[in-house]
Structures are given as structure tokens and as C-alpha cells.
TIDRENTOR-435480 format. One record per residue (C-alpha): residue number from 1; residue in three letters; x negated, y, z. Coordinates in pm, 1 decimal. Layout:
+-------+------+----------+----------+----------+
! lumlo ! fido !       px !       py !       pz !
+-------+------+----------+----------+----------+
!   NUM !  ALA !        X !        Y !        Z !
...
+-------+------+----------+----------+----------+
//
This chain:
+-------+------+----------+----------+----------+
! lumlo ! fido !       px !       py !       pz !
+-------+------+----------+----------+----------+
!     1 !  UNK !  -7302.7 !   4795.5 !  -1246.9 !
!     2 !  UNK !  -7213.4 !   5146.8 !  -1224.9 !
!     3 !  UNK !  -6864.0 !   5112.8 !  -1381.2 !
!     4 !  UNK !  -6695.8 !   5435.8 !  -1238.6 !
!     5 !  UNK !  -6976.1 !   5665.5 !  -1405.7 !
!     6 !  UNK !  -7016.5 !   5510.6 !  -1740.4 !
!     7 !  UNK !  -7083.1 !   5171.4 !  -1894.9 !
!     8 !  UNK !  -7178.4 !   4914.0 !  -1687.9 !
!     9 !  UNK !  -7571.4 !   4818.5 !  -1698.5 !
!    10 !  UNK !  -7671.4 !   5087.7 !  -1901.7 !
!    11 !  UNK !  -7964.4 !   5360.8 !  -1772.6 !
!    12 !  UNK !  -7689.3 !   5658.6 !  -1869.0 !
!    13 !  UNK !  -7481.5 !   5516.3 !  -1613.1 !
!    14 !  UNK !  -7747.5 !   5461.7 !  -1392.1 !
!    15 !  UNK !  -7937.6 !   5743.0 !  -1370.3 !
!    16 !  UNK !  -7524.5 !   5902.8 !  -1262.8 !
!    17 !  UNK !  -7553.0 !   5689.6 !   -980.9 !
!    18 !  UNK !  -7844.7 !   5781.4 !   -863.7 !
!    19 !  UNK !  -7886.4 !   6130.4 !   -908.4 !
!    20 !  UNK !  -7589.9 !   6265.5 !   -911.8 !
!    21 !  UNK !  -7345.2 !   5964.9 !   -680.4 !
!    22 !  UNK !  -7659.4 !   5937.3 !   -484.5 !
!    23 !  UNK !  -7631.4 !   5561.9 !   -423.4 !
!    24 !  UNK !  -7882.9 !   5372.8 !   -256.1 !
!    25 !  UNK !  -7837.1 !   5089.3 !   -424.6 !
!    26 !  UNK !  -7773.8 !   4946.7 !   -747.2 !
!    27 !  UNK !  -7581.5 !   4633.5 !   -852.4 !
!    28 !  UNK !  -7748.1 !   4440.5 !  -1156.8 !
!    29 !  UNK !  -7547.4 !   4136.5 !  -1340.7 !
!    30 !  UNK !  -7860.0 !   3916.2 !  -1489.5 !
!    31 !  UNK !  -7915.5 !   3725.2 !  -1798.0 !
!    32 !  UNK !  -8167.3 !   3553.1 !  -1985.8 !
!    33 !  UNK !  -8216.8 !   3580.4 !  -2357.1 !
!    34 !  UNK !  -8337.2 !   3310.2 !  -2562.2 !
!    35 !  UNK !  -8675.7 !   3428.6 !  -2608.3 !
!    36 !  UNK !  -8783.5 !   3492.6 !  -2219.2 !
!    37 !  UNK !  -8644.8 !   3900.0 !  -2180.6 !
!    38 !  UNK !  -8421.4 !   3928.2 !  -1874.4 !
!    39 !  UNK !  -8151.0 !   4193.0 !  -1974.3 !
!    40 !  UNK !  -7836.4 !   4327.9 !  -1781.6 !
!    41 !  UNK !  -7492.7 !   4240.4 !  -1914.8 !
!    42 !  UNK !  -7168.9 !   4170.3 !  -1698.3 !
!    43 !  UNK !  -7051.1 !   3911.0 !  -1891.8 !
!    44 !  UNK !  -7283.1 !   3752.3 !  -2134.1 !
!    45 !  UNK !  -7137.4 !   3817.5 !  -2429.8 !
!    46 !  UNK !  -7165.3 !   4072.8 !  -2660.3 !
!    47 !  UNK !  -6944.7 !   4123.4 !  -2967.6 !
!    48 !  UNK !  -6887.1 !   3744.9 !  -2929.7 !
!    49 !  UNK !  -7283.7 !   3630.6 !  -2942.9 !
!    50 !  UNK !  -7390.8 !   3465.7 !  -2644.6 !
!    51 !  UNK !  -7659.3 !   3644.7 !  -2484.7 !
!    52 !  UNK !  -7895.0 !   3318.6 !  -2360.3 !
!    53 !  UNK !  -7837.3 !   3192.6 !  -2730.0 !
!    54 !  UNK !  -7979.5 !   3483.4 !  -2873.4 !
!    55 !  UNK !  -8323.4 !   3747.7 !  -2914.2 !
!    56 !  UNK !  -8337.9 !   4090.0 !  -2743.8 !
!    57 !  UNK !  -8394.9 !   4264.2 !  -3128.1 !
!    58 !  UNK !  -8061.5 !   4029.9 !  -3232.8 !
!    59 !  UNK !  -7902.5 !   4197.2 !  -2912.7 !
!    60 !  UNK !  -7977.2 !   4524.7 !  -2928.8 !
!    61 !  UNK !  -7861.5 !   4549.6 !  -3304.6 !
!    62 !  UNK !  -7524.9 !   4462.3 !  -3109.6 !
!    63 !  UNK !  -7528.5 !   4684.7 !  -2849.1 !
!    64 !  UNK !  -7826.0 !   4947.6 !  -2859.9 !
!    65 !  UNK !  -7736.5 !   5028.2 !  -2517.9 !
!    66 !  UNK !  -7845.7 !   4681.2 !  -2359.1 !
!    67 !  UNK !  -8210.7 !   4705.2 !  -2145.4 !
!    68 !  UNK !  -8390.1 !   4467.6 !  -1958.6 !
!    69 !  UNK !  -8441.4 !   4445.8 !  -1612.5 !
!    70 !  UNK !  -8814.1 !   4563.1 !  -1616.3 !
!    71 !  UNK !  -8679.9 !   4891.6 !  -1799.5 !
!    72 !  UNK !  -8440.8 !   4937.2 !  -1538.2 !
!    73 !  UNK !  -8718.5 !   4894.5 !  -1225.7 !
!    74 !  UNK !  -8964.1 !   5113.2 !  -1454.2 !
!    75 !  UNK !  -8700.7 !   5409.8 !  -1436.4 !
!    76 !  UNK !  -8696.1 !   5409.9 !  -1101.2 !
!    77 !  UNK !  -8966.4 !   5285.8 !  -1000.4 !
!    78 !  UNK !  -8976.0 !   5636.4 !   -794.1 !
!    79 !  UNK !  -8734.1 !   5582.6 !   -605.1 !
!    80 !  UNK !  -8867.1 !   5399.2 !   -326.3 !
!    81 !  UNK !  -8536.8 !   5382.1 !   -110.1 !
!    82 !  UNK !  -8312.8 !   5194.9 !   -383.7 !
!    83 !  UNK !  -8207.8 !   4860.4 !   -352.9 !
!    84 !  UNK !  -8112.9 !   4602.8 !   -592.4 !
!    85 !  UNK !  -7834.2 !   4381.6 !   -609.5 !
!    86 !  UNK !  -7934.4 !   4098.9 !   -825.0 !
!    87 !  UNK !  -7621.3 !   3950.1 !   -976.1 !
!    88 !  UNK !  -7701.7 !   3657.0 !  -1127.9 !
!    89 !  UNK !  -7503.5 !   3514.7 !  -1441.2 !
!    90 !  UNK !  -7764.4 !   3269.5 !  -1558.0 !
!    91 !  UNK !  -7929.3 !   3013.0 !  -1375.0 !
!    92 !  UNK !  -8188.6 !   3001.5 !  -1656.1 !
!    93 !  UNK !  -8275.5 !   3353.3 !  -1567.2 !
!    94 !  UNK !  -8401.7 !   3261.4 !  -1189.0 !
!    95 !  UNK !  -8749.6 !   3173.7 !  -1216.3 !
!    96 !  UNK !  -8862.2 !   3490.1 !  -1464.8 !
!    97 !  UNK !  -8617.3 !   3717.4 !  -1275.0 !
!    98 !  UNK !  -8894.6 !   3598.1 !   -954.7 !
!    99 !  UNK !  -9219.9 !   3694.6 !  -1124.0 !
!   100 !  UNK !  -9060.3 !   4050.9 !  -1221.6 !
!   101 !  UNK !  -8988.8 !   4099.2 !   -885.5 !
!   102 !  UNK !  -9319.8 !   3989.2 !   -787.8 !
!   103 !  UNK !  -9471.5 !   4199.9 !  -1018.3 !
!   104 !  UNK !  -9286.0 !   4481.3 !   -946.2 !
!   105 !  UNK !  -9321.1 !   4439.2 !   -528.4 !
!   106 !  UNK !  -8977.6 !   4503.0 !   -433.4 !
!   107 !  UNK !  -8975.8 !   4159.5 !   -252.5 !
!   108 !  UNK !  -8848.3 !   4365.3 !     36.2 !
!   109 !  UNK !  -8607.1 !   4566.6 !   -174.2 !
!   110 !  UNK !  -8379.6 !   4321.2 !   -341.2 !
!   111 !  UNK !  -8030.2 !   4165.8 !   -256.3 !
!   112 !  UNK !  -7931.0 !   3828.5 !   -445.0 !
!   113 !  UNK !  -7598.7 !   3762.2 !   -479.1 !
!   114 !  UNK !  -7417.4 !   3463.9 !   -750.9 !
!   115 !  UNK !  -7051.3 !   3383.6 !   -680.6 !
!   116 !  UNK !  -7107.8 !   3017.8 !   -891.2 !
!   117 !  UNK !  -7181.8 !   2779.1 !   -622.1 !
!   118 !  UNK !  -7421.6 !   2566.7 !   -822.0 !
!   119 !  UNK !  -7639.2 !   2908.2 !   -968.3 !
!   120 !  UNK !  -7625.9 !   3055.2 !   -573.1 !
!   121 !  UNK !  -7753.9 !   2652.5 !   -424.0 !
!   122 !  UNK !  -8074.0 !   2730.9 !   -696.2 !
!   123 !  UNK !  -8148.2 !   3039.3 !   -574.1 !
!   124 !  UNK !  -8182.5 !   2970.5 !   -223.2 !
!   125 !  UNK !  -8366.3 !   2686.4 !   -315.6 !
!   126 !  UNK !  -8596.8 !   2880.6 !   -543.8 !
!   127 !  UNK !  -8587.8 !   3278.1 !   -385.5 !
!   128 !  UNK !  -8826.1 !   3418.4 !   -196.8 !
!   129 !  UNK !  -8816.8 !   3403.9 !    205.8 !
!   130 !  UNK !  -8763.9 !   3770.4 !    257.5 !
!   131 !  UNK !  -8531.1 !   3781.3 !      1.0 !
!   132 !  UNK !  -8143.2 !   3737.4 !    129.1 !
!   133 !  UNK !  -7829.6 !   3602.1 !     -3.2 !
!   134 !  UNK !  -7516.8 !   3673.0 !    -72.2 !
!   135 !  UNK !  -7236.4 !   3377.6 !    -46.2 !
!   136 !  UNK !  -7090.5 !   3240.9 !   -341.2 !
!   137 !  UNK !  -6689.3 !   3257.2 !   -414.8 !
!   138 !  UNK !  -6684.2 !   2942.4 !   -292.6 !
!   139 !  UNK !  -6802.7 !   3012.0 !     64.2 !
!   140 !  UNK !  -6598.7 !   3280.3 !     80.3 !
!   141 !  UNK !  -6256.4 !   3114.4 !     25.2 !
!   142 !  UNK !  -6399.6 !   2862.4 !    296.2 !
!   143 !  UNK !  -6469.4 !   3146.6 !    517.0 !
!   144 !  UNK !  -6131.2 !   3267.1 !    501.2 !
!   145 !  UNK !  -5929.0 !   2968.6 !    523.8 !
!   146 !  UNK !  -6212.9 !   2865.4 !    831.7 !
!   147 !  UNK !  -6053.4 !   3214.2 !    993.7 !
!   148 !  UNK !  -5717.2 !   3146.8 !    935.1 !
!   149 !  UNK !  -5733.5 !   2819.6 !   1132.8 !
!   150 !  UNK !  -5889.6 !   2934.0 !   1378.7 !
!   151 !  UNK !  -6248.5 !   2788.1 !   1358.0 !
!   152 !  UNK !  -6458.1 !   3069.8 !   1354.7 !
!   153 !  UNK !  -6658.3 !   3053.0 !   1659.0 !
!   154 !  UNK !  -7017.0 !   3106.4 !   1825.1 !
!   155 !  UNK !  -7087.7 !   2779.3 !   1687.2 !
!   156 !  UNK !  -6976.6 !   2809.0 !   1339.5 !
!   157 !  UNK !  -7233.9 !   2719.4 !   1107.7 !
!   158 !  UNK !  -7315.3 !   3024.2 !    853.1 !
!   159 !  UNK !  -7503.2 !   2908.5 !    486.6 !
!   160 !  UNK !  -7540.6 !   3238.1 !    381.0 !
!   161 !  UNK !  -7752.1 !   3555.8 !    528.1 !
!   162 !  UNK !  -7486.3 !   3783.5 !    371.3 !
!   163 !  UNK !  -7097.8 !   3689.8 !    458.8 !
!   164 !  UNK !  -6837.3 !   3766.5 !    172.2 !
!   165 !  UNK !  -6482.8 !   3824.7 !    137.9 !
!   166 !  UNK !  -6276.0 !   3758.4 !   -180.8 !
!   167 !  UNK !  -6003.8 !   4052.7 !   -172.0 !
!   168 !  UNK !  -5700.8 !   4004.6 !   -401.8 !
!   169 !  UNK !  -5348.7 !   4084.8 !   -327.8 !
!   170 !  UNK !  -5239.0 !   3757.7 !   -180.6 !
!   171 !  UNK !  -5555.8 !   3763.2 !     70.4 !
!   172 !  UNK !  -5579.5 !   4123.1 !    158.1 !
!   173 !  UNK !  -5384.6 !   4062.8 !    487.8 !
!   174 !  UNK !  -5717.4 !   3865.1 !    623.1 !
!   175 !  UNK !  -5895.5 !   4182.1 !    625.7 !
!   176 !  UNK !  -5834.2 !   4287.3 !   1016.8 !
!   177 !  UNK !  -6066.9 !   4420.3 !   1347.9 !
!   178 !  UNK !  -6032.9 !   4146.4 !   1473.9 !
!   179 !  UNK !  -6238.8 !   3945.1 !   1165.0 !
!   180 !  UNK !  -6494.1 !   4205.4 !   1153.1 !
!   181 !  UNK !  -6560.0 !   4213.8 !   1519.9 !
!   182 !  UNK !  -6645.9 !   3851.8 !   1511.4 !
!   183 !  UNK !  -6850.0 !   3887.4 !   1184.1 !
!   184 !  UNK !  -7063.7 !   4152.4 !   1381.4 !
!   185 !  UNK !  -7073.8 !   3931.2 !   1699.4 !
!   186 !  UNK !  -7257.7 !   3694.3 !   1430.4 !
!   187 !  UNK !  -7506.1 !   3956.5 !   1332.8 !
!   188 !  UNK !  -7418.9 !   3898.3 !    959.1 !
!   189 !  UNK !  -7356.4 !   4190.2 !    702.7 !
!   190 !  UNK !  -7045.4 !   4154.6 !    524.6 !
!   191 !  UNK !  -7008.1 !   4207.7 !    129.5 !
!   192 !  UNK !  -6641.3 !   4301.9 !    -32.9 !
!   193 !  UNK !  -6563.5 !   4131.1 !   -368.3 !
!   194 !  UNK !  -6248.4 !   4119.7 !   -546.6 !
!   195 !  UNK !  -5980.2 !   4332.9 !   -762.7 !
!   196 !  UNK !  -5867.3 !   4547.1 !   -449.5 !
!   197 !  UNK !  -6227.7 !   4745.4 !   -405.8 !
!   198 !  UNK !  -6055.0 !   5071.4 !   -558.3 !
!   199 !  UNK !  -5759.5 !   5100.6 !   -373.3 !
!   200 !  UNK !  -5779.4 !   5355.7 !   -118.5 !
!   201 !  UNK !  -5583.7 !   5198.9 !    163.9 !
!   202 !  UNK !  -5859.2 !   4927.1 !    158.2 !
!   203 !  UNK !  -6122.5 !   5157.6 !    149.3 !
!   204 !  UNK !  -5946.5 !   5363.0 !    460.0 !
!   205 !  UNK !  -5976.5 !   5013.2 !    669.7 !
!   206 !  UNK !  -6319.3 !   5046.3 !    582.8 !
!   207 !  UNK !  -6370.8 !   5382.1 !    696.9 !
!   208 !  UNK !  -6201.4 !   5384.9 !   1004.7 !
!   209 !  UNK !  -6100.4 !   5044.3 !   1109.2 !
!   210 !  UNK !  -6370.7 !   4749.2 !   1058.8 !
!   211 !  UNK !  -6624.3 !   4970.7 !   1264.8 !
+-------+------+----------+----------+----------+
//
């Protein structure tokens, strides 16, 4: 979303990341508004309206910041090496959210990710092939209790293309070589969720520990 340059979901805060953080890619939290625009919003709810009970105009009276997705992908549209992460809030917003990436062709640049169980089981119903998937916060709180007994193996069965890991204070200690050894061993990517991605000793096990 782009929180540590600006608003979240806004192209100010955006275009930061990408021209002057240099990021690669871009995460994207997805809603649907009532009358079929697909607009970015973390939470979906603004000034206490309910974004997929209301119109983009009502909206953007609200907040004149809000855009939709297809505003977003025009801007930078460019930039051939970004990648989206498609967050997605609304499991109304699914099937249009598919024909703008079809229309757009960045298939083969997009990441979905939806930590609700039932909203992430849709998707990889419903997403394209070449499109892959993040687990939702449910998998990951299997994942890590699977580790913790001990039943992570060759033969353990993986749902997901991407593996997550649900950091908070309480489950930090999981984070250890020897758990990201056997994620690699799996050939899986591993995404980091949770209130801990800021702190700098977790980010130090990142940089010189996991790999």
C-alpha cells in the first residue's frame, strides 16, 4: 500500500515508491464499488460509508484521493518490471478485478494474495493458471503449528504456491534457519505478514540469517 511514503493506495504515494524507493512491486488492497469500479482502499470504509455499498462519484466526494485499479495500471503502465500484489478485500471484486487484468496483459505480472480463507478458496477457484497465490491467515497459523510439531516434511502437502508466516510477538520465535531451509527445500517463496514487519531485528534475520 505504500504506507511508509504517504497514504496508503493513493498515486502520491505510489509514484514515491516507485521512483524514488525504487520498488519492484506494489501491494494493492481491492474493492468493489456498487456500481462495477474496482478502487483501492485498505479497509473498506471511508468516513464510515461502506465502499461495496456505495458509487465511485459518492466515494470520491469522501476521499478525493481514492482511484481505481485501472488508474493505477494506466500510471504505470511503463513500467514493465513492476509487479502487483493484488490484495483482495472483496470477494465481489474477483471476477472484474480478472478482465482488468486481462485487459491490461499483466497475467504474468500479478501476485494474489487474501488472508480470508473463504475470499482466497474463490480465487483459486476462479484466477488465472499463471497467476499464483498467496496463503490465507488461516494456512498460515496451520503452517506454523504443522512446524512446531514436527510435521513438516518432503511429503507435506502445500495448498498454496506462495507460503506465509503470521509474525506477531507471541510467534516471532518460529522464525529460525532451520524453517526457512526447509521452506526452500520445498521450492516455495515465502511471504511475511504481521505487526513485527518494521522492527529491525526481524528485518536483520532477513538479511543475514534466512538465506
Amino acid at each position: 500500500g505504500g504506507r511508509h511514503w504517504g497514504k496508503e493506495n493513493t498515486l502520491e504515494t505510489y509514484r514515491r515508491a516507485v521512483n524514488e524507493a525504487r520498488t519492484d512491486i506494489l501491494e494493492i488492497d481491492i474493492w468493489k464499488t456498487i456500481d462495477e469500479h474496482i478502487v483501492l482502499n485498505h479497509d473498506g470504509i471511508i468516513n464510515g460509508i461502506n465502499i461495496d455499498q456505495s458509487t465511485f462519484e459518492q466515494l470520491k466526494i469522501l476521499d478525493p484521493q481514492l482511484i481505481t485499479l485501472e488508474q493505477l495500471l494506466t500510471e504505470f503502465r511503463s513500467k514493465s518490471s513492476l509487479v502487483y500484489f493484488f490484495d483482495m478485500k472483496d470477494i465481489k471484486a474477483i471476477r472484474l478485478t480478472l478482465d482488468i487484468i486481462k485487459k491490461y496483459n499483466i497475467e504474468n505480472d500479478v501476485i494474489f494474495g487474501a488472508v480470508d480463507r473463504i475470499i482466497n478458496k474463490e480465487l483459486q477457484k476462479e484466477k488465472f493458471p499463471s497467476i499464483p497465490i498467496c496463503a490465507d491467515i488461516e494456512t498460515m497459523m496451520k503452517f506454523s503449528q504443522d512446524y512446531k510439531q514436527g510435521r513438516i516434511n518432503e511429503n507435506y502437502s502445500y495448498e498454496h504456491d506462495i507460503l506465509g508466516l503470521f509474525i506477531e510477538p507471541h510467534t516471532r520465535s518460529i522464525l529460525n534457519k532451520d524453517l526457512i531451509d526447509t521452506i526452500h527445500k520445498a521450492g516455495k517463496p515465502l511471504a511475511i505478514v504481521g505487526s513485527l514487519l518494521d522492527d529491525q531485528n526481524v528485518q536483520k534475520r532477513n538479511d543475514s540469517t534466512w538465506y
